[in-house]
C-alpha positions as CSV (number, residue, x, y, z in Angstrom):
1,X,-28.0,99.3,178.9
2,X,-28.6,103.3,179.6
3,X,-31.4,105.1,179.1
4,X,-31.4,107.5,176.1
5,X,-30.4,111.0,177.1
6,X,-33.0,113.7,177.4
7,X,-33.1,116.4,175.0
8,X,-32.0,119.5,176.9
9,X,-33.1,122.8,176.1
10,X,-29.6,124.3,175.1
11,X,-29.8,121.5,172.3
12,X,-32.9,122.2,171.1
13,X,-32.0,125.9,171.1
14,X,-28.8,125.3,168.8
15,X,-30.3,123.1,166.7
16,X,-33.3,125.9,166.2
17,X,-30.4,128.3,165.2
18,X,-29.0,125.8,162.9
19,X,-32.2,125.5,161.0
20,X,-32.8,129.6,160.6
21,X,-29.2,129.6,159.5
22,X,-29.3,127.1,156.9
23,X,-32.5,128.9,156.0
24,X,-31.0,132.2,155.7
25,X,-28.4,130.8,153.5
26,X,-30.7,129.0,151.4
27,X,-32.3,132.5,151.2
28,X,-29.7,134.8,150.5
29,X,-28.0,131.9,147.6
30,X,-31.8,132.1,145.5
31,X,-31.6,135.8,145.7
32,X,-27.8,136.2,144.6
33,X,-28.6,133.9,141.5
34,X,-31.7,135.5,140.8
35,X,-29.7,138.9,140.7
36,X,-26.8,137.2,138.7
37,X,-29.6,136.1,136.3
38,X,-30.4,139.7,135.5
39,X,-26.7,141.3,135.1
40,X,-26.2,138.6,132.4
41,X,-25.9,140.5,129.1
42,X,-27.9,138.7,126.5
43,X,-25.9,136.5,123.9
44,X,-27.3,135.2,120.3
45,X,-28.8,131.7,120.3
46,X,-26.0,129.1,120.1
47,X,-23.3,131.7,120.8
48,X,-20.8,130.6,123.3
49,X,-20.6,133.6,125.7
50,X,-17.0,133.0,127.0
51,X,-16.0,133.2,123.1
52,X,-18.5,136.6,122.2
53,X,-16.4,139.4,120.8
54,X,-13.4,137.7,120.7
55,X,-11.9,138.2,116.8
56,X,-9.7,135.7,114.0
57,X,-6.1,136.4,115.2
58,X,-4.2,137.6,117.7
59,X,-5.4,139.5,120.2
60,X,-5.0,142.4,122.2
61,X,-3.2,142.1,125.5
62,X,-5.7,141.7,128.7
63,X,-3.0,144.0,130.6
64,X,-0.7,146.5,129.9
């Protein structure tokens, strides 16, 4: 049986910039839903947003 290997300092250094970038990640995904939270326009209580303003019939062409 081998010993286990060292940690080297080039590891340690990549997993460190593993971490921040996860973190950074994690920090730029909270602010893009808090942001995405706000450009919502608000909808009546119980109405279905993918269905507001749409009218009985048929309806007009999405594009021309």
């Amino acid at each position: 049986m081998g010993k286990p290997s060292k940690t080297t300092a080039a590891k340690r250094n990549r997993e460190r910039a593993l971490q921040m970038k996860q973190k950074e990640k994690q920090e730029k995904k909270v602010y893009r839903k808090s942001q995405n939270e706000d450009d919502r326009p608000a909808t009546l209580e119980g109405e279905d947003p993918d269905l507001a303003g749409l009218q009985v019939g048929p309806q007009a062409p999405l594009f021309d």
